[in-house]
N, CA, C and O atoms as a GROMACS GRO file, in nm:
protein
  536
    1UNK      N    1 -30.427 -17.943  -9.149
    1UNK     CA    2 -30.310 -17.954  -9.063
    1UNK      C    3 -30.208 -17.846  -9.095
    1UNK      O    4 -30.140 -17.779  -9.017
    2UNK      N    5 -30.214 -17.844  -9.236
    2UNK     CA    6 -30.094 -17.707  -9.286
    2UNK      C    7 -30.127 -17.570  -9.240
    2UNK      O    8 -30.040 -17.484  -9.252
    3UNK      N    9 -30.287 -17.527  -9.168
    3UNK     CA   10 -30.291 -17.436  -9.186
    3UNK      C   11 -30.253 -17.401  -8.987
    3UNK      O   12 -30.200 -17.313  -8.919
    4UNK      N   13 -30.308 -17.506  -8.971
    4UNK     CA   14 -30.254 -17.534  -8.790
    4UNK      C   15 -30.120 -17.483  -8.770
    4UNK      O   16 -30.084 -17.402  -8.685
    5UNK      N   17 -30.037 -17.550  -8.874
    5UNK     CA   18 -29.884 -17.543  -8.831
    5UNK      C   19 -29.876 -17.417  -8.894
    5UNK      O   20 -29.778 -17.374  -8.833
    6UNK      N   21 -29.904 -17.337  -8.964
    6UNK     CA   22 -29.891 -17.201  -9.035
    6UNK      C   23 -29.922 -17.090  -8.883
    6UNK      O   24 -29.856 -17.020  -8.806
    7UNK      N   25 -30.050 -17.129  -8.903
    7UNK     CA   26 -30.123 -17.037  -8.750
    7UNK      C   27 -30.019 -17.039  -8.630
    7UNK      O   28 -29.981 -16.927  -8.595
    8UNK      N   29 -29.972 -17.138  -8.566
    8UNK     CA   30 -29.898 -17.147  -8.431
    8UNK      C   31 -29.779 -17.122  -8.481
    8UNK      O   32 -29.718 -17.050  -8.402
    9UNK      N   33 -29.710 -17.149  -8.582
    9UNK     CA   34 -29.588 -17.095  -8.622
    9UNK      C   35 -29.596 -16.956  -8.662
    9UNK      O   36 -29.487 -16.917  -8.705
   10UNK      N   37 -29.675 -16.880  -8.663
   10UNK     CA   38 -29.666 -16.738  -8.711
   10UNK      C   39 -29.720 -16.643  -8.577
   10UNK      O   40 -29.707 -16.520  -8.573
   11UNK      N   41 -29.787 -16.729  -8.461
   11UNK     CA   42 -29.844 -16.700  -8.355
   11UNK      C   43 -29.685 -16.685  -8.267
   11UNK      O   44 -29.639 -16.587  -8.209
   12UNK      N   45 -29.637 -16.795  -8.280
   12UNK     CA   46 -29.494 -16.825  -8.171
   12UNK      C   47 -29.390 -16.730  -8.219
   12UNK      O   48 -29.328 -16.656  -8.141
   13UNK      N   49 -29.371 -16.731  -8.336
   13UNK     CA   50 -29.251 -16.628  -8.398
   13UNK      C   51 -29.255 -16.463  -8.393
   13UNK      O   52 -29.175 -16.375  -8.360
   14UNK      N   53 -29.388 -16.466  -8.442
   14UNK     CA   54 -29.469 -16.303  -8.456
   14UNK      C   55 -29.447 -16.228  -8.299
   14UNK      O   56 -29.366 -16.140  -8.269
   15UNK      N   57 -29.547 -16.295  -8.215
   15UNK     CA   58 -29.497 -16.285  -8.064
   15UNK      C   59 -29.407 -16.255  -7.967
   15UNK      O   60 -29.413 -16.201  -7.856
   16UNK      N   61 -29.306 -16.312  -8.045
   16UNK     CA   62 -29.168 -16.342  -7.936
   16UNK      C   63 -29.090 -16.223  -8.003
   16UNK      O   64 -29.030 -16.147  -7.926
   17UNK      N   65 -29.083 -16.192  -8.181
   17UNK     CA   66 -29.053 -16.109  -8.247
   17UNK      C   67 -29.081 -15.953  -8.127
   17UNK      O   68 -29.016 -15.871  -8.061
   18UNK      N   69 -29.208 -15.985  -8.156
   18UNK     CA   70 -29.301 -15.820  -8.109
   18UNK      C   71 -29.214 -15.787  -7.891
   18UNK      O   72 -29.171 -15.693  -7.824
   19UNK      N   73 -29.233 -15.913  -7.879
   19UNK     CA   74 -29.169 -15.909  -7.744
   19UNK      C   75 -29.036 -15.844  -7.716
   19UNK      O   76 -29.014 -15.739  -7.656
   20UNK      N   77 -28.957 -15.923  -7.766
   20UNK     CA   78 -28.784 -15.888  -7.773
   20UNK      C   79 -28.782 -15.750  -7.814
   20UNK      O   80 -28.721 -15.674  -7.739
   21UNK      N   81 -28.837 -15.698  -7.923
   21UNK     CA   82 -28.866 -15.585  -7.994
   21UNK      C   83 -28.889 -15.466  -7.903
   21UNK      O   84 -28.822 -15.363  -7.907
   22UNK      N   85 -29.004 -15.492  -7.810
   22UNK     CA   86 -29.048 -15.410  -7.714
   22UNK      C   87 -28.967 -15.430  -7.554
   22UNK      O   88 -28.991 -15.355  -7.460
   23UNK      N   89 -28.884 -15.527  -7.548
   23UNK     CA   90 -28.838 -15.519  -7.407
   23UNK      C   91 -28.690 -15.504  -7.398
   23UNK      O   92 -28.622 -15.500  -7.295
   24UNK      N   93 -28.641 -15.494  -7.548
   24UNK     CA   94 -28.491 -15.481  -7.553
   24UNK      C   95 -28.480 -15.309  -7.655
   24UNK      O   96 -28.370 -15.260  -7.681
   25UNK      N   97 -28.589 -15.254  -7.690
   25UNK     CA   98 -28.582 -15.137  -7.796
   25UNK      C   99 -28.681 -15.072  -7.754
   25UNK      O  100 -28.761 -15.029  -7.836
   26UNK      N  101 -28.700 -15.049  -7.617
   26UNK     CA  102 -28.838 -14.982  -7.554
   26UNK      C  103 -28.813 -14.859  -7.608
   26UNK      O  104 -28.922 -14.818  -7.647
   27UNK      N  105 -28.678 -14.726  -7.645
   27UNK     CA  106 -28.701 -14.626  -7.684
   27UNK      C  107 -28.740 -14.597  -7.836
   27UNK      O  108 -28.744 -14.483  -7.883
   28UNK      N  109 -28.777 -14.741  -7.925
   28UNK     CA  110 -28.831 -14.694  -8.030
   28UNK      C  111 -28.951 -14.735  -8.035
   28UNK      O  112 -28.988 -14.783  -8.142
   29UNK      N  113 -29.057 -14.728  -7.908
   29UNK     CA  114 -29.191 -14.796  -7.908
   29UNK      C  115 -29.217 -14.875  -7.991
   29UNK      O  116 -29.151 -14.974  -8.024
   30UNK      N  117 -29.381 -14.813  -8.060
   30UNK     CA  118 -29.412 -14.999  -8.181
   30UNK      C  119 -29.346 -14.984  -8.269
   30UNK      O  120 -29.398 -15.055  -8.355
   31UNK      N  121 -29.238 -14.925  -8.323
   31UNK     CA  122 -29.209 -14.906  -8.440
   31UNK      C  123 -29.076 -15.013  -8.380
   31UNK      O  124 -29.011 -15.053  -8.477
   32UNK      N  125 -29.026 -15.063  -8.261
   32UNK     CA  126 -29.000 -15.180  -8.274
   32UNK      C  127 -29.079 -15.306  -8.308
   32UNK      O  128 -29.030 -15.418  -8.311
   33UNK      N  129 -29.173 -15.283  -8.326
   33UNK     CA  130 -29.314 -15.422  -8.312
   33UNK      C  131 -29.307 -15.422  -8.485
   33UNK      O  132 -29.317 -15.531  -8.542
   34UNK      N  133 -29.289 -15.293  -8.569
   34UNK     CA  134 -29.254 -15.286  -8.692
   34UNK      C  135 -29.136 -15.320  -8.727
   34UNK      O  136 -29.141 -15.378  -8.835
   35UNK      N  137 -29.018 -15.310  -8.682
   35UNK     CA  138 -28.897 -15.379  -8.714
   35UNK      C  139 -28.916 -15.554  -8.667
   35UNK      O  140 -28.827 -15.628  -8.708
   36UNK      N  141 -28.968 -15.583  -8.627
   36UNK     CA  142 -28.966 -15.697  -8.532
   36UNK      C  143 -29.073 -15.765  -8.662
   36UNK      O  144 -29.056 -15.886  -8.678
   37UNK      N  145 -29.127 -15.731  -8.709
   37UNK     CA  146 -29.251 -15.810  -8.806
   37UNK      C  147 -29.162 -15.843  -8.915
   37UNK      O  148 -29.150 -15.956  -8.963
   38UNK      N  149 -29.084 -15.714  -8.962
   38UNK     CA  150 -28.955 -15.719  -9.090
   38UNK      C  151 -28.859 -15.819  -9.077
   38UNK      O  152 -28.804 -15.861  -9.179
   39UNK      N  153 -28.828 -15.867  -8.958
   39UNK     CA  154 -28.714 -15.920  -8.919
   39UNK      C  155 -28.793 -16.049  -8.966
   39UNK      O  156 -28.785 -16.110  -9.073
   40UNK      N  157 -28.880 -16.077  -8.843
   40UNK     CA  158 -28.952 -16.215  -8.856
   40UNK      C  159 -29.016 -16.255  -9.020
   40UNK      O  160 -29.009 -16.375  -9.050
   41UNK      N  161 -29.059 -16.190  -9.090
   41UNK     CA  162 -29.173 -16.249  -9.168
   41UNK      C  163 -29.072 -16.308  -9.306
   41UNK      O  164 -29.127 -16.392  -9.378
   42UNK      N  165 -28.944 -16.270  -9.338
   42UNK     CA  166 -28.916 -16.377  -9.434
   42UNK      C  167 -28.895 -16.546  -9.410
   42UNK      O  168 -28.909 -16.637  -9.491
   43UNK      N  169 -28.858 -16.549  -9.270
   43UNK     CA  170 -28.898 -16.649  -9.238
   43UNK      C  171 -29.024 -16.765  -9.235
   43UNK      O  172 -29.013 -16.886  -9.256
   44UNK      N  173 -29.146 -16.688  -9.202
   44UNK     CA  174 -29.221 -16.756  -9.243
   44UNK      C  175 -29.273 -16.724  -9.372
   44UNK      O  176 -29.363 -16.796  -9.416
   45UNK      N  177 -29.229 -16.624  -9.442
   45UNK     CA  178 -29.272 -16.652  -9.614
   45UNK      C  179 -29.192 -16.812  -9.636
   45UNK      O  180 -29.244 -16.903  -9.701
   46UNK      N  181 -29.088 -16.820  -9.585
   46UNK     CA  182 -29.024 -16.966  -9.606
   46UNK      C  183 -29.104 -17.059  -9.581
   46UNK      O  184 -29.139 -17.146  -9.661
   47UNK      N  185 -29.155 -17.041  -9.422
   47UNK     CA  186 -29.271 -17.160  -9.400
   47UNK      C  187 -29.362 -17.182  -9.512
   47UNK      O  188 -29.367 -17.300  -9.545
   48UNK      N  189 -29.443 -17.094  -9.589
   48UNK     CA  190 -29.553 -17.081  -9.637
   48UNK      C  191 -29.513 -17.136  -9.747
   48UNK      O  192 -29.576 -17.236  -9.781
   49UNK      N  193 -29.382 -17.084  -9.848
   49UNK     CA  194 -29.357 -17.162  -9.956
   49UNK      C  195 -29.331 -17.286  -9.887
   49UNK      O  196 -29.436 -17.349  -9.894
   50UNK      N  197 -29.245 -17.352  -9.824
   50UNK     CA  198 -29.225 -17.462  -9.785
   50UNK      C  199 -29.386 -17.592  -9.782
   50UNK      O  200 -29.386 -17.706  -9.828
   51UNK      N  201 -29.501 -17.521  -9.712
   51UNK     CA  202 -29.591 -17.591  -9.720
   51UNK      C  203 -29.710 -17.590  -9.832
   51UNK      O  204 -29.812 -17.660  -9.832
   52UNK      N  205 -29.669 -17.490  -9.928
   52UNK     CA  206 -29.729 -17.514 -10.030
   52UNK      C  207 -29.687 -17.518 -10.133
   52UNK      O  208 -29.727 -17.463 -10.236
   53UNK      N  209 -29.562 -17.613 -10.107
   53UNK     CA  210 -29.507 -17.661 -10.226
   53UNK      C  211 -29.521 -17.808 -10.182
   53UNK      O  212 -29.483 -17.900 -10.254
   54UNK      N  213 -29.595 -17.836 -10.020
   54UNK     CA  214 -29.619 -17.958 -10.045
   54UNK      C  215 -29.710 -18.005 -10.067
   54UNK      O  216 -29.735 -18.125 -10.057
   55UNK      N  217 -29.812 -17.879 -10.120
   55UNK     CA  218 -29.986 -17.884 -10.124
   55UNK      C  219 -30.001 -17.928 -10.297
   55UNK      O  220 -30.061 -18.021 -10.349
   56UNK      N  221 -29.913 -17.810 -10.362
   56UNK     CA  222 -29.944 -17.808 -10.492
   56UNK      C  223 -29.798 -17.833 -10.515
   56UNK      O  224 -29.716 -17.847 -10.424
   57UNK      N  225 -29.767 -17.840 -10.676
   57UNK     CA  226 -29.623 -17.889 -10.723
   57UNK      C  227 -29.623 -17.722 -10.803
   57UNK      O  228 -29.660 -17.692 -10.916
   58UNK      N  229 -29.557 -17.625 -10.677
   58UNK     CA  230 -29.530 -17.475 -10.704
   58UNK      C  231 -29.399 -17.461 -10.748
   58UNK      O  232 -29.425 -17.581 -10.742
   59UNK      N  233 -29.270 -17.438 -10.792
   59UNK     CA  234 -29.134 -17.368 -10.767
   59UNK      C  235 -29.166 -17.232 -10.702
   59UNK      O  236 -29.265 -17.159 -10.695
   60UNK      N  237 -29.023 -17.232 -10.654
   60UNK     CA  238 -28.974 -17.072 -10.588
   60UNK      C  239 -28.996 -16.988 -10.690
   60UNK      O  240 -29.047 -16.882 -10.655
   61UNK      N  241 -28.979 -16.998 -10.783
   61UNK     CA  242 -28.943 -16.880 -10.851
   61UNK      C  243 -29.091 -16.854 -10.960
   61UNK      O  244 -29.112 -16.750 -11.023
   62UNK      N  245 -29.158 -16.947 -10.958
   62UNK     CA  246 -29.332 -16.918 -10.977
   62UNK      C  247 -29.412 -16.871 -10.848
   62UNK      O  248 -29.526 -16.824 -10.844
   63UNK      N  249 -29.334 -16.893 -10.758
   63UNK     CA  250 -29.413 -16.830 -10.657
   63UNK      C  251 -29.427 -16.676 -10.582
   63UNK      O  252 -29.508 -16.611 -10.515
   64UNK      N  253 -29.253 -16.661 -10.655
   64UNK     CA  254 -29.168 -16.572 -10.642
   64UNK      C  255 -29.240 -16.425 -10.765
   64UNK      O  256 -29.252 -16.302 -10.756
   65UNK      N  257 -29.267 -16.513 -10.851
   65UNK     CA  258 -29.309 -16.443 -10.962
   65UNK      C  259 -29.461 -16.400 -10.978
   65UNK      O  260 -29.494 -16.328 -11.073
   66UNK      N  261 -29.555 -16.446 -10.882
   66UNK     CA  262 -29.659 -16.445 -10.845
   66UNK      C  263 -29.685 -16.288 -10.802
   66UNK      O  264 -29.765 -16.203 -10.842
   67UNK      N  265 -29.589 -16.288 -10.712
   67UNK     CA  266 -29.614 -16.136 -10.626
   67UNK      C  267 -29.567 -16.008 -10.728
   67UNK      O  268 -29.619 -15.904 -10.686
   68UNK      N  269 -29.515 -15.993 -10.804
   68UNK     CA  270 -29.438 -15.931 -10.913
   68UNK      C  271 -29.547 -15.802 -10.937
   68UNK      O  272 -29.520 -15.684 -10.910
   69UNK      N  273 -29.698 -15.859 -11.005
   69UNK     CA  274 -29.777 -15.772 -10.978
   69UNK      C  275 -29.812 -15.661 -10.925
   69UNK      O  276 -29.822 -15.559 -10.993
   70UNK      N  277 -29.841 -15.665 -10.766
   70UNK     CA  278 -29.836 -15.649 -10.664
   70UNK      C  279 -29.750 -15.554 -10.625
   70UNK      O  280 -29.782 -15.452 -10.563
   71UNK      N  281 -29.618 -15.591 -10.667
   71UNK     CA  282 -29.537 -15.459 -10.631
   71UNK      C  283 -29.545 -15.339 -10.687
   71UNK      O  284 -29.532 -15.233 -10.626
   72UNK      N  285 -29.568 -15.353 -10.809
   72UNK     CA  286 -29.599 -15.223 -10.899
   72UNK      C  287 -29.711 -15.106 -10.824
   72UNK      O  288 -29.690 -14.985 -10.815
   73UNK      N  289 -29.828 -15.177 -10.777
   73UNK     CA  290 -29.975 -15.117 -10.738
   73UNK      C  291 -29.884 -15.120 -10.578
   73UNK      O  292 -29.919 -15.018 -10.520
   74UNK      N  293 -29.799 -15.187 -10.503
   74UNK     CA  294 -29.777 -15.094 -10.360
   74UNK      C  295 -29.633 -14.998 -10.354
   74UNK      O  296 -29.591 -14.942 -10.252
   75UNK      N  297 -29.577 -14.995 -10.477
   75UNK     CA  298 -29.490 -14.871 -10.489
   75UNK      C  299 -29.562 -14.759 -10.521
   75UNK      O  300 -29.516 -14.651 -10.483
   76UNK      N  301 -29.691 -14.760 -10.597
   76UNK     CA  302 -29.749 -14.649 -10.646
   76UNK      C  303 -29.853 -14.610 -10.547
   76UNK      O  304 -29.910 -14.501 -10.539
   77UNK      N  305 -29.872 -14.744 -10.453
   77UNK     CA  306 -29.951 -14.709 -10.344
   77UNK      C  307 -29.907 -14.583 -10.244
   77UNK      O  308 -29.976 -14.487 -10.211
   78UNK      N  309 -29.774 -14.615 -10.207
   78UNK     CA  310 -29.701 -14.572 -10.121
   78UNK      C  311 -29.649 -14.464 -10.155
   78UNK      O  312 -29.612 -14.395 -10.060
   79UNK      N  313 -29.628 -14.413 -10.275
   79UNK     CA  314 -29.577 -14.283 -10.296
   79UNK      C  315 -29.701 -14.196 -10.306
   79UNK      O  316 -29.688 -14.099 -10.231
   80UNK      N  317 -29.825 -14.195 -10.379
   80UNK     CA  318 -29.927 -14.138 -10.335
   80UNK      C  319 -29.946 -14.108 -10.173
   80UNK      O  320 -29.957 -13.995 -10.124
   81UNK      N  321 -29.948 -14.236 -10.099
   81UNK     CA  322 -29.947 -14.154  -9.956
   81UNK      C  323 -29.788 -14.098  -9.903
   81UNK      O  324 -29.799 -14.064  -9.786
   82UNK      N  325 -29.716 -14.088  -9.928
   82UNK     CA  326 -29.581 -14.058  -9.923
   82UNK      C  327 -29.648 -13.902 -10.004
   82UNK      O  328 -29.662 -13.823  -9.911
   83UNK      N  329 -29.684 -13.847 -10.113
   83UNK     CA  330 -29.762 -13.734 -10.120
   83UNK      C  331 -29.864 -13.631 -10.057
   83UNK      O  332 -29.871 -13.509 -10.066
   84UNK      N  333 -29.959 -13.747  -9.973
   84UNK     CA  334 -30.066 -13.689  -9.874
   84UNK      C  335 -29.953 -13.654  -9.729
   84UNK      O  336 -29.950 -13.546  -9.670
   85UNK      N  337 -29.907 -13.721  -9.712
   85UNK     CA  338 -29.819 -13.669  -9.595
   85UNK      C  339 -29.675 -13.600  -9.660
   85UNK      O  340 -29.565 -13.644  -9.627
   86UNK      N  341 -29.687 -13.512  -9.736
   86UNK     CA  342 -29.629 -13.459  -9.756
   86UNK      C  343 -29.653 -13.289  -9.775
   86UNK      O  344 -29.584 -13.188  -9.786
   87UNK      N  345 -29.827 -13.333  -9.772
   87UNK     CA  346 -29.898 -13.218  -9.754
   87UNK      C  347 -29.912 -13.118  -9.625
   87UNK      O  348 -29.960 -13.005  -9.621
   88UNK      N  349 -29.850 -13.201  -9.512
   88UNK     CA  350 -29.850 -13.143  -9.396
   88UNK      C  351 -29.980 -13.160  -9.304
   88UNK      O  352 -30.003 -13.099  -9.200
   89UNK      N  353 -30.084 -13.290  -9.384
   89UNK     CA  354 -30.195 -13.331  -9.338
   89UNK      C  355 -30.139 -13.404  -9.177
   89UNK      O  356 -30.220 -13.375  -9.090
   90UNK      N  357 -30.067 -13.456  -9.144
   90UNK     CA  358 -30.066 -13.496  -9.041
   90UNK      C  359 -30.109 -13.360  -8.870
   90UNK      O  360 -30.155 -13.387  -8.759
   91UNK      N  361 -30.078 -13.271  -8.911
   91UNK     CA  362 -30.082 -13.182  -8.805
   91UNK      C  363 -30.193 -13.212  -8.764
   91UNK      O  364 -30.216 -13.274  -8.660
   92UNK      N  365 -30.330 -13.144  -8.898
   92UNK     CA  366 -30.445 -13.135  -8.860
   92UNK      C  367 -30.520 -13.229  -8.810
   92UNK      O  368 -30.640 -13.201  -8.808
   93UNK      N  369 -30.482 -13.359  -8.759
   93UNK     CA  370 -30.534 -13.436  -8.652
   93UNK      C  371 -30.518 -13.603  -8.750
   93UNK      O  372 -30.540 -13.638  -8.866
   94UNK      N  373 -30.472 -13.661  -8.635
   94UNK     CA  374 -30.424 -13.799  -8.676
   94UNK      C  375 -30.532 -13.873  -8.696
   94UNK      O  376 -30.489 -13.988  -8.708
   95UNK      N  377 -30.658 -13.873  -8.709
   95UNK     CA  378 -30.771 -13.928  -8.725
   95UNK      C  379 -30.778 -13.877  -8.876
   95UNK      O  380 -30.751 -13.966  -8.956
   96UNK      N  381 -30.807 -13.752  -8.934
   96UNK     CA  382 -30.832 -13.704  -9.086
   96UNK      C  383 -30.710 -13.786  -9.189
   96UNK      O  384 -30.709 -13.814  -9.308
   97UNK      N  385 -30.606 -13.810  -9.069
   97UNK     CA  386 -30.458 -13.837  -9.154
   97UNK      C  387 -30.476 -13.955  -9.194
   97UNK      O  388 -30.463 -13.984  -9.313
   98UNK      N  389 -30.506 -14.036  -9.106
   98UNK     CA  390 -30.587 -14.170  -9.134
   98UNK      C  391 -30.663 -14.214  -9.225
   98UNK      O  392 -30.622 -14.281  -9.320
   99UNK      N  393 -30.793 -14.178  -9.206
   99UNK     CA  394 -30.903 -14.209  -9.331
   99UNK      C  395 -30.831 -14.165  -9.450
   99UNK      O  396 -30.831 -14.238  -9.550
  100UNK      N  397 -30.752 -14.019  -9.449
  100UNK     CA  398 -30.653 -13.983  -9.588
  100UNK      C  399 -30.568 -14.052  -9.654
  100UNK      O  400 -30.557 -14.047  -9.776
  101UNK      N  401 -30.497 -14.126  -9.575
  101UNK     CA  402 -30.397 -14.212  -9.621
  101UNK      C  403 -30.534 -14.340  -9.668
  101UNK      O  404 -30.575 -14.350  -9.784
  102UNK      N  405 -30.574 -14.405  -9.582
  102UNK     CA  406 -30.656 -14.520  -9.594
  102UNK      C  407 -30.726 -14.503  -9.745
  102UNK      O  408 -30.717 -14.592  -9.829
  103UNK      N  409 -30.805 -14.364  -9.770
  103UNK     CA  410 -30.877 -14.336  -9.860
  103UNK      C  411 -30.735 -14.373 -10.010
  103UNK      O  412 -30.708 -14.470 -10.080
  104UNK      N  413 -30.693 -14.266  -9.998
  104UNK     CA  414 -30.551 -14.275 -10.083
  104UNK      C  415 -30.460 -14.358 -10.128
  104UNK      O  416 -30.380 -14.340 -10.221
  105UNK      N  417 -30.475 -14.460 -10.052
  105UNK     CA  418 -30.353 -14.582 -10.084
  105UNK      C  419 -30.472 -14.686 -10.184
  105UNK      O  420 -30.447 -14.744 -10.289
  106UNK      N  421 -30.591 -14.682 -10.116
  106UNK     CA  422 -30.701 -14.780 -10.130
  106UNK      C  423 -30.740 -14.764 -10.300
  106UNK      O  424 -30.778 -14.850 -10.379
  107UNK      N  425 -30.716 -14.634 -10.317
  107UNK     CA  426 -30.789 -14.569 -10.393
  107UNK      C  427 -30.674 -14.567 -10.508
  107UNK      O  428 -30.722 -14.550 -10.620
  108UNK      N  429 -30.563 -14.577 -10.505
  108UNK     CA  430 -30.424 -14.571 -10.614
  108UNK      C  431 -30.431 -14.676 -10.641
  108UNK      O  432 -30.453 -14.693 -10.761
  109UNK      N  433 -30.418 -14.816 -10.546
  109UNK     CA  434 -30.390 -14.977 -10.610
  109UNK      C  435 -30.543 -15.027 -10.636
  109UNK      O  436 -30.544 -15.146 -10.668
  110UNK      N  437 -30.688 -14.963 -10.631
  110UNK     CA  438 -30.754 -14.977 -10.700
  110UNK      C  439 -30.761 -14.933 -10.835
  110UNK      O  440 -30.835 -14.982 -10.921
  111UNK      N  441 -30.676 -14.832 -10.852
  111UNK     CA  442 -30.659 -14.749 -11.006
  111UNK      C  443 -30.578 -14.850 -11.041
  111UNK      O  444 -30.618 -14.914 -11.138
  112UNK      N  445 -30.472 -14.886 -10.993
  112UNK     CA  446 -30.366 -14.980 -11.033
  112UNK      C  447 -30.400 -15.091 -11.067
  112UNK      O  448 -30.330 -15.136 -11.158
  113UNK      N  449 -30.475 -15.153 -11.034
  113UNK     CA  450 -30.535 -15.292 -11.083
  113UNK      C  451 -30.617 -15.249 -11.226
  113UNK      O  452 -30.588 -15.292 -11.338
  114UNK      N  453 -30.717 -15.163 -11.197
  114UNK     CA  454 -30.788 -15.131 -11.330
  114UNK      C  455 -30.714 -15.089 -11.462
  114UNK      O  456 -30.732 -15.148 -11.569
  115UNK      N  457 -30.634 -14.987 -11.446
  115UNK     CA  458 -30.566 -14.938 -11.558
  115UNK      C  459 -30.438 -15.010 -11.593
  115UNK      O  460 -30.394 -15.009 -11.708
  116UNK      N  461 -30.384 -15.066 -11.507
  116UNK     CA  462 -30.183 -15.103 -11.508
  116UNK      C  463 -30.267 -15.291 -11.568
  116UNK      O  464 -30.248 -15.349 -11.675
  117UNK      N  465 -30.370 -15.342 -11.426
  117UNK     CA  466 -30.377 -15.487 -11.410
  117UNK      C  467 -30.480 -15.498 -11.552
  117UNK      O  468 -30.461 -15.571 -11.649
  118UNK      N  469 -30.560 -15.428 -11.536
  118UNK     CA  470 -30.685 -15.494 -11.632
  118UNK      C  471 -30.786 -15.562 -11.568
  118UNK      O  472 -30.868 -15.630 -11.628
  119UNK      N  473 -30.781 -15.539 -11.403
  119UNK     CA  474 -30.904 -15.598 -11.293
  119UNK      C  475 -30.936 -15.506 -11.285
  119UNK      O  476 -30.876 -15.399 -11.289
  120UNK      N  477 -31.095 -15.543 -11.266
  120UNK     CA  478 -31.187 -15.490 -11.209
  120UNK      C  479 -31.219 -15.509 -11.068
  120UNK      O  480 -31.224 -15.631 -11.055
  121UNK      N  481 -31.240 -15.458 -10.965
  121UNK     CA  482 -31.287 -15.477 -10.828
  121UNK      C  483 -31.382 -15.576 -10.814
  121UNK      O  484 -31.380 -15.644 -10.712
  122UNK      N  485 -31.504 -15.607 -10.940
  122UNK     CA  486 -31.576 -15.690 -10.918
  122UNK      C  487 -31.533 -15.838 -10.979
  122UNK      O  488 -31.603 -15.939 -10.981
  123UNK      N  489 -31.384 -15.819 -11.032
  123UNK     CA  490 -31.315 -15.944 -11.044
  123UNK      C  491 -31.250 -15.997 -10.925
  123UNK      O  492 -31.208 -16.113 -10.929
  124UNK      N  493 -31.240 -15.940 -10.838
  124UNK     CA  494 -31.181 -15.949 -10.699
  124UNK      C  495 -31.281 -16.043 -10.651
  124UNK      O  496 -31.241 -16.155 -10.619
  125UNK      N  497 -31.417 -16.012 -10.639
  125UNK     CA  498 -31.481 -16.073 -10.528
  125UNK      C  499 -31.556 -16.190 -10.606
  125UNK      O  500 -31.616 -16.176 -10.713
  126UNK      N  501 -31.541 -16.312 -10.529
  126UNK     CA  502 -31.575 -16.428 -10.574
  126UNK      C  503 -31.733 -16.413 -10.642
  126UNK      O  504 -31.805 -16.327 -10.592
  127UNK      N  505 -31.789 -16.502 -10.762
  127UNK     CA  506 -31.921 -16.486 -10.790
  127UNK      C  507 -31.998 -16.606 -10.725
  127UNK      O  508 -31.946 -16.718 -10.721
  128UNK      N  509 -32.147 -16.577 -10.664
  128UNK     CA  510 -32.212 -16.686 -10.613
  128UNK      C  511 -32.240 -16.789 -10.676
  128UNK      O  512 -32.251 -16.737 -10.787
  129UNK      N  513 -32.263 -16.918 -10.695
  129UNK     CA  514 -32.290 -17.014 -10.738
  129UNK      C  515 -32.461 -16.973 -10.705
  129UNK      O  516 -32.493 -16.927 -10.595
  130UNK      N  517 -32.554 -16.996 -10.810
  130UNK     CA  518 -32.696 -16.992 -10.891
  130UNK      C  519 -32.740 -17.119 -10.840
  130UNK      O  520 -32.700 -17.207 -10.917
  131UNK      N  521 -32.798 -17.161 -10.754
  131UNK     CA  522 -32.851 -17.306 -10.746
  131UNK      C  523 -32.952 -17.324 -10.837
  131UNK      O  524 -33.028 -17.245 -10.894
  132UNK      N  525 -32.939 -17.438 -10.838
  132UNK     CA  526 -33.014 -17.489 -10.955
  132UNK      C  527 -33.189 -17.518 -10.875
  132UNK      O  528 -33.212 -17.563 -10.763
  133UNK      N  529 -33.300 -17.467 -10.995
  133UNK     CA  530 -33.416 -17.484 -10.956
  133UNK      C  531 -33.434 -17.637 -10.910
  133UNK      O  532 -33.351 -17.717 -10.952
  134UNK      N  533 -33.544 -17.684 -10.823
  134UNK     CA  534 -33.614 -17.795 -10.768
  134UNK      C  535 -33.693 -17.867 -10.897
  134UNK      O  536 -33.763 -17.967 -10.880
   0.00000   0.00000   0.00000
């Protein structure tokens, strides 16, 4: 049920966000649909703590402290590509700029987890459960 009310509440808000965004700020195209996500989404970070603090017995400020990580590996994310486009890679075609950045960001907060976190990528992905022989 929590995840129902998560889904349509992030469907109704996100939406109407992206709407207003685009029919009242048409001269800053999607990059209103990007202000419009900023605006909206602490709000439903509220929802989300709100309903899973009624799932598990979380505080704000463990939850708060959760993401802490995280920021380290997308500041270092972001200035690495804040570097590639600084190279003047965008000219040579917005497709190379792409996979560059994609490659680059992907490729820093994977360093970042390994060296800063102490994860491995193959700590990331869940391990299969071994069934047991017949």
């Amino acid at each position: 049920n929590y995840a129902v009310i998560d889904a349509v509440t992030s469907l109704v808000v996100l939406v109407s966000a992206f709407w207003l965004g685009l029919t009242y700020l048409p001269e800053l195209g999607m990059l209103s649909v990007c202000w419009a996500w900023i605006a909206a989404y602490p709000g439903l970070i509220f929802l989300h703590l709100t309903l899973t603090r009624r799932i598990t017995p979380i505080g704000t400020w463990e939850y708060a402290r959760a993401f802490v990580p995280g920021l380290g590996g997308a500041a270092a994310m972001l200035a690495a590509m804040a570097l590639v486009l600084a190279t003047g890679l965008r000219e040579r075609g917005h497709l190379l700029a792409l996979l560059a950045l994609a490659g680059v960001g992907l490729g820093t907060y994977a360093g970042y987890l390994r060296l800063v976190l102490k994860i491995g990528i193959r700590d990331l992905v869940p391990k299969r459960a071994v069934a047991a022989a017949p």
